[in-house]
N, C-alpha and C positions, 0 to 999 in steps of 0.2 A: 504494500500500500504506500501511496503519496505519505511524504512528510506531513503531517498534519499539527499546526500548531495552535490551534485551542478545542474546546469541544464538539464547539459550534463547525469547526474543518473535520472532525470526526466524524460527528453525526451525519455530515454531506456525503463524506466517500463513502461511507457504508451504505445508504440509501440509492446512493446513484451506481453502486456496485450491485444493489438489487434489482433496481430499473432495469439496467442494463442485462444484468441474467435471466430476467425475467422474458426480454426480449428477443434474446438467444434461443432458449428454452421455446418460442412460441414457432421462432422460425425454424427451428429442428423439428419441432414437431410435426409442424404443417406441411415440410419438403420447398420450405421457400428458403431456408437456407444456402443449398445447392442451386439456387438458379441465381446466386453472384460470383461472380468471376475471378474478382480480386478480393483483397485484403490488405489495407492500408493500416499500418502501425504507428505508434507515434513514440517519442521518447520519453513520454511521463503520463501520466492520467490526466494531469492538468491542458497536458497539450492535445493531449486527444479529445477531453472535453472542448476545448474551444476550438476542434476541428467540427467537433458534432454542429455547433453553431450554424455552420455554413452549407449544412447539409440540402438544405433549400431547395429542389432544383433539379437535383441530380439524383440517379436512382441509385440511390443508396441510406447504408443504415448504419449506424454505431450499435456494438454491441463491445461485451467483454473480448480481449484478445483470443482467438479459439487456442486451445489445447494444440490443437496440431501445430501452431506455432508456435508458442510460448508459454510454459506451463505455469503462471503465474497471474500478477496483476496485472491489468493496462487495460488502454481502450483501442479497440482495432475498429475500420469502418468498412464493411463490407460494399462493394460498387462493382456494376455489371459493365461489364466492358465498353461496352458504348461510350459510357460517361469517362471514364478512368482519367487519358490524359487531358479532358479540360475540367477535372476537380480535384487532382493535383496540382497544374497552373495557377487555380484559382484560391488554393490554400499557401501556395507558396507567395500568392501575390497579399495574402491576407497574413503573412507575414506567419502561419502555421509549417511547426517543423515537423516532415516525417521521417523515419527511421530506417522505414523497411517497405516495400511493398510484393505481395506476393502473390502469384498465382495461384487459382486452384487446378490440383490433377488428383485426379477421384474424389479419394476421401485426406487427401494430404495439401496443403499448402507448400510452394515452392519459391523462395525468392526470386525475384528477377531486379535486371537493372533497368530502373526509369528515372 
């Protein structure tokens, strides 16, 4: 988890660490998971929440970073290829940093360079 320095920064990661599984969880279920293409990472939860911000637009979703790539905390955004590189352009213009982005192949994510 993010550094969190009062309760009130605690209370938030936790809740929006729910959101966000709760989101995961709906699109695993449903088989809308697999119909996005990519997976965009960011280097902190704070970054990737203020990637979620801009989500607007573009066919895509923030969810927790999946398992198959990082078994841990973070926010990853899932985006269907179409959209990919003009909501990348458009986070780097919005001055968001990402980390990683990665393909999906089956049931595994693969980085690529973008």
């Amino acid at each position: 988890m993010a550094e969190a320095k009062s309760l009130g920064e605690k209370i938030f990661f936790i809740l929006t660490g729910i959101r966000l599984h709760v989101k995961e969880y709906f699109l695993r279920a449903t088989g809308l998971f697999g119909k996005y293409d990519y997976c965009i990472a960011f280097p902190s939860i704070p970054e990737g929440l203020k990637a979620e911000k801009f989500l607007t637009g573009f066919k895509a979703i923030s969810i927790p970073i999946p398992d198959e790539i990082f078994e841990g905390c973070g926010v990853g955004v899932l985006v269907k290829e179409e959209d990919l590189d003009r909501l990348l352009k458009f986070l780097k213009e919005k001055g968001v940093l990402v980390s990683g982005v990665f393909k999906r192949e089956g049931d595994r994510f693969v980085e690529v360079t973008k």
